[in-house]
N, C-alpha and C positions, 0 to 999 in steps of 0.2 A: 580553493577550487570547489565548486557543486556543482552538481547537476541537475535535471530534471529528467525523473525516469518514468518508463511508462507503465504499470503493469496489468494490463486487461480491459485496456480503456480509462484508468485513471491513474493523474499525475502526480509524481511526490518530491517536491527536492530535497535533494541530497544528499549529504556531504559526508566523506570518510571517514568511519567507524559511529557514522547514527544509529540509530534502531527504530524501523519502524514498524507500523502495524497496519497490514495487508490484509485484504478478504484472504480465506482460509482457502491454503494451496496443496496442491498433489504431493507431497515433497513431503519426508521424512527428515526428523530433525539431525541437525548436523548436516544435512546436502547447500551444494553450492548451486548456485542459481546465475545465470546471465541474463539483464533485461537490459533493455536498447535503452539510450540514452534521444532524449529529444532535444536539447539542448546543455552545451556543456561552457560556463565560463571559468575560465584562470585568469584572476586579476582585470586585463585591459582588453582582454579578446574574448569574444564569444563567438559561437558556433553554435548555430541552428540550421536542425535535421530538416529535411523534407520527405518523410514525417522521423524519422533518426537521423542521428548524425551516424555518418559512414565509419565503420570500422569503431566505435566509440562503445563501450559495453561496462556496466555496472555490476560488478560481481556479488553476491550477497547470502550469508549462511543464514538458513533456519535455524534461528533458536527453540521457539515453542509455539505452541498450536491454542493459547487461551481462547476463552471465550468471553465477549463482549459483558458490559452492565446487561441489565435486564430492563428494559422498556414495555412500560404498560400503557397499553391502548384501550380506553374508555370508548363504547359506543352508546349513548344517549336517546332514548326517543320520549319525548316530551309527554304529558298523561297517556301512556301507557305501561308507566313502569316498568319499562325494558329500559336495564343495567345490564352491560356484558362489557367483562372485565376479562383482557387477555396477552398474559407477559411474552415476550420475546428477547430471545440473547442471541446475538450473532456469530457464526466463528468467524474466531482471526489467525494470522500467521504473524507472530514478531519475526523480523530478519533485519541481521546487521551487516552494513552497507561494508564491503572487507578492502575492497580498492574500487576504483573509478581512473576506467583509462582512453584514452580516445589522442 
């Protein structure tokens, strides 16, 4: 059985006891979380929301709050010698998917 869950405008499948990593949430670690499921298949049936499937919800604990690699963004200007070099980390939210019920 997976799902497809939604959280904030983006889509992630699945499946009971995964762990994923989510833009950086309001939620201290150890809270539980309900996010709507948009489609849920088991085996030979599927179910798709319009835009959730009814009654159907993804439970999922916060584990920890990392923060992404670091991404460097080079800006270039050609004979003028303008170099400007500037890193970026993102935070995230790992959380693991604890049941999926619908």
């Amino acid at each position: 059985m997976y799902a497809v869950i939604n959280d904030r405008g983006r889509q992630y499948r699945a499946v009971q006891g995964d762990k994923l990593t989510l833009d950086r949430l309001d939620a201290e670690v150890g809270t539980m979380l309900d996010l709507p499921i948009m489609l849920l298949a088991d085996g030979s049936s599927v179910k798709v929301g319009s835009p959730a499937v009814a009654g159907a919800k993804a439970t999922c604990k916060v584990l920890s709050h990392p923060r992404g690699e670091k991404v460097i963004v080079t800006k270039y200007k050609r004979r003028k010698r303008n170099l400007r070099r500037r890193g970026y980390r993102h935070d995230q939210s790992v959380v693991e998917v604890v049941s999926i019920s619908g």
